[in-house]
N, C-alpha and C positions, 0 to 999 in steps of 0.2 A: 533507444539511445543513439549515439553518434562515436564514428570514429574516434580515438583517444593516440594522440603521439605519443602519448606519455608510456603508452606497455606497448609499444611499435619499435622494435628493436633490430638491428642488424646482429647475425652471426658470424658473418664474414663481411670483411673490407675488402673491394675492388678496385681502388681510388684510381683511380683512369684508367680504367679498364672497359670493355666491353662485354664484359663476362657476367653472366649470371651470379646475385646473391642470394642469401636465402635472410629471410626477416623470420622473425618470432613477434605472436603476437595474440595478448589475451584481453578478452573480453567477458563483460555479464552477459552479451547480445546474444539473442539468438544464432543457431544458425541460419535462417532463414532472415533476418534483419543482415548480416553480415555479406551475404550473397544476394542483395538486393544491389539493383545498380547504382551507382554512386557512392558505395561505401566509403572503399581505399582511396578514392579521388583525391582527398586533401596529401595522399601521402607521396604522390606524383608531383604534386605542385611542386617547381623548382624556390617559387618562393619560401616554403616550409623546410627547405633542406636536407625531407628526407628522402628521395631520389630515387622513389621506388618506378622503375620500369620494364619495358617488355620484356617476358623471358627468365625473370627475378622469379620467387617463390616464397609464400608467405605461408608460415605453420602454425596454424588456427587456432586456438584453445577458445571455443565459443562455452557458453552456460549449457548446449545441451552434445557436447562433442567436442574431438578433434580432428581438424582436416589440413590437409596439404594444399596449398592451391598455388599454380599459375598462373602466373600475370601475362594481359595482355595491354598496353597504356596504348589511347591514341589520342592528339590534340587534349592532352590532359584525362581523358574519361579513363577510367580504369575498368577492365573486364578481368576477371578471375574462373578459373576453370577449376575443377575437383581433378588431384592426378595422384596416380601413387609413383609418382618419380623417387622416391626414394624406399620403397617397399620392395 
């Protein structure tokens, strides 16, 4: 499957801010489709509004797990890291 904006949510507002937010965000996908690259991509696009970048933090709900992960955005490409920043 493919990224969905539609269950790609914010938990916190930063609205001009430089500050890290955290996203909530569930899927059927694997975990292993999820953490392939390119995933989150569309969700950095400034065109698409939803503003996700470096340092933000997206809380997983995949079909075979849940994971915490840190973003990394560059030139639009999105890289995500597995962290227990909040454990």
């Amino acid at each position: 499957m493919a990224f969905s904006a539609s269950t790609f949510l914010p938990l916190s507002s930063q609205a001009n801010s430089d500050a890290s937010r955290v996203f909530v965000y569930n899927t059927a996908d694997t975990t292993a489709t999820v953490i392939a690259a390119n995933y989150f991509d569309p969700a950095a696009d400034p065109a698409g509004g939803l503003g996700l970048k470096t340092d933000d933090f997206i809380m997983c709900t995949q079909s075979d797990g849940t994971d915490i992960y840190q973003v990394s955005v560059s030139a639009g490409v999105v890289s995500i890291a597995l962290t227990n920043a909040f454990i």
